[in-house]
C-alpha positions as CSV (number, residue, x, y, z in Angstrom):
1,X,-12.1,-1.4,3.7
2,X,-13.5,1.8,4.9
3,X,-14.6,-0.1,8.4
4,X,-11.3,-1.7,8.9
5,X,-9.2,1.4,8.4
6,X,-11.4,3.4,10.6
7,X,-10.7,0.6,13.9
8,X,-7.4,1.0,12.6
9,X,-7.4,4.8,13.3
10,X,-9.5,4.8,16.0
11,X,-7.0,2.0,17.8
12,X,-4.2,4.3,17.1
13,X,-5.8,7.1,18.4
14,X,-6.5,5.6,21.5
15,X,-3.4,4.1,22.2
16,X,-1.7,7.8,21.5
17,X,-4.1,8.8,24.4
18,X,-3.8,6.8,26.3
19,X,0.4,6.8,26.3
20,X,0.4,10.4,26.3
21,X,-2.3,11.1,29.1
22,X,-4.4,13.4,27.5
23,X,-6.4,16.1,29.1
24,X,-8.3,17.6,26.1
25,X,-9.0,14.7,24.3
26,X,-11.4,16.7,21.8
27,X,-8.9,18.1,20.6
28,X,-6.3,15.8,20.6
29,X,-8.5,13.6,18.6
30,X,-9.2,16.0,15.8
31,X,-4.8,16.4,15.8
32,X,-4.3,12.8,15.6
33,X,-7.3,12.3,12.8
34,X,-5.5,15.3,10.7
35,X,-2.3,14.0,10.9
36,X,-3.3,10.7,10.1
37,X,-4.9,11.3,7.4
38,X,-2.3,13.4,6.2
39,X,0.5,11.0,7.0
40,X,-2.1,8.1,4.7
41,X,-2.7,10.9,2.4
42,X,1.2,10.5,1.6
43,X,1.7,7.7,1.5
44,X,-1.0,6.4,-1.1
């Protein structure tokens, strides 16, 4: 479960990147993570 959310997240991620055009992606990354995690956090 652990696997398939993480290509979940990492998909998303990406995707966000790559729509948005991201310079830093670094940090961007470590955004997106937290705010996923937060947003899952919720909503379990």
């Amino acid at each position: 479960m652990r696997t398939f959310l993480d290509i979940i997240l990492r998909s998303f991620v990406i995707n966000i990147l790559h729509l948005n055009k991201v310079e830093n992606i670094g940090r961007k990354i470590v955004e997106t993570t937290y705010d996923l995690t937060e947003a899952l956090t919720l909503i379990c």
